[in-house]
C-alpha positions in Angstrom: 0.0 0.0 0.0 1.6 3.5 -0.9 1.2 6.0 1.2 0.4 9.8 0.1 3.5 12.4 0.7 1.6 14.3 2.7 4.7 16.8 3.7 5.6 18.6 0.5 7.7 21.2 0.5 7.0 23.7 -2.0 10.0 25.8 -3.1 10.9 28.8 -2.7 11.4 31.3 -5.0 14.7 33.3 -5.7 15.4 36.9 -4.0 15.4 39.1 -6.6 16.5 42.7 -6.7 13.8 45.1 -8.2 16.6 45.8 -11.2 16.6 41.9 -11.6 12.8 41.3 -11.4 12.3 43.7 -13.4 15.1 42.2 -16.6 13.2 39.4 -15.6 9.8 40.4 -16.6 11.0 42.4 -19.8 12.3 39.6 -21.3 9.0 37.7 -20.7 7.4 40.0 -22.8 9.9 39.7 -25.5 9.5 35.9 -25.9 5.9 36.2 -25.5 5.8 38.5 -28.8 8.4 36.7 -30.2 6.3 33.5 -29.9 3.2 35.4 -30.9 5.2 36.7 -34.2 6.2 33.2 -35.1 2.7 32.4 -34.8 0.8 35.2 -36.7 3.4 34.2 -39.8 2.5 30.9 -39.6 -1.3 31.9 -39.4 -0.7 34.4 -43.1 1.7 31.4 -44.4 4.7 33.5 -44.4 6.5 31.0 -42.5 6.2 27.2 -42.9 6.1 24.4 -40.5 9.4 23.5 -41.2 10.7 26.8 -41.1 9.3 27.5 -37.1 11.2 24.3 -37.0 14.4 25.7 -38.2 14.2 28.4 -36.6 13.4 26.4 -32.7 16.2 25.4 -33.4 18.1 28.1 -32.9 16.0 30.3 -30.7 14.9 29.2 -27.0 11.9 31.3 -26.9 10.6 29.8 -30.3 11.4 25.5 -28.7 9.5 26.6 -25.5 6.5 27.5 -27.6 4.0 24.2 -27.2 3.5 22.4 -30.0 -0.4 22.2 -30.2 -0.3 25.7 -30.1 1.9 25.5 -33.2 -0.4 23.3 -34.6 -3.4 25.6 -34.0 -2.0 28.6 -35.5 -2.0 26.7 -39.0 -4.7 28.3 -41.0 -8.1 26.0 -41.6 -6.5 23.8 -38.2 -8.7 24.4 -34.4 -7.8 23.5 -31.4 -9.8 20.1 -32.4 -7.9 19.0 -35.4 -4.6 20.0 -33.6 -5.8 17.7 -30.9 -6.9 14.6 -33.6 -3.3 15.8 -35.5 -1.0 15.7 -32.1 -2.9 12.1 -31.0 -2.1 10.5 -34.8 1.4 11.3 -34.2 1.2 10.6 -30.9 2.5 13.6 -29.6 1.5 14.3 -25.7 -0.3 17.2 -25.3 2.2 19.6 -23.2 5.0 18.7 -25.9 7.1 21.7 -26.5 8.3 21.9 -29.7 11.8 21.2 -28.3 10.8 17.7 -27.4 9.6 16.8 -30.8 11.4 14.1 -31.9 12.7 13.2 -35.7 10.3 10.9 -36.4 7.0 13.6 -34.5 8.4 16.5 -36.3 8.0 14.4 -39.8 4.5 13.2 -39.3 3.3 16.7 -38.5 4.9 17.7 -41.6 3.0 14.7 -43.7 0.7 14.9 -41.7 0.1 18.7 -42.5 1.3 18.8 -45.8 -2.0 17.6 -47.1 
């Protein structure tokens, strides 16, 4: 019989200076438009699948981004079909599209090349 940990300790966060909180926060911001670029180019199909590939490759902000919410941005693709796309590859649903393997990132592309 297991037995539920029932004294977590939760962590605590870092002491921050105001000047480093506040570094902190603005580069929050930039990756969240960053991420929100990638996708609205993806959405008006200047970027391609393989492309926000390419480039998660070399930007952090971009592999953090998860990878339904890749999937969704695709124009004529909902939340629904990103769902029934992700399950087909068998791609978990919190996958970041830094965790994609070889053989996930080619069946979205097959997949989505259609």
């Amino acid at each position: 019989m297991r037995v539920a940990n029932l004294w977590r300790v939760t962590p605590t966060p870092p002491q921050l200076s105001s000047e480093q909180r506040q570094a902190a926060s603005q580069l929050a911001v930039a990756n969240r438009r960053r991420r929100a670029d990638i996708k609205r180019a993806l959405k008006s199909g200047d970027l391609t699948l393989a492309e926000v590939f390419a480039i998660a490759d070399t930007e952090d902000c971009v592999a953090q981004m998860r990878a339904s919410d890749l999937i969704a941005a695709i124009p004529a693709i909902g939340e629904v079909k990103a769902s029934r796309i992700m399950r087909h590859a068998q791609i978990a649903a919190t996958r970041r599209i830094r965790g994609l393997g070889a053989r996930q990132r080619s069946e979205l592309l097959k997949a989505l090349a259609r």
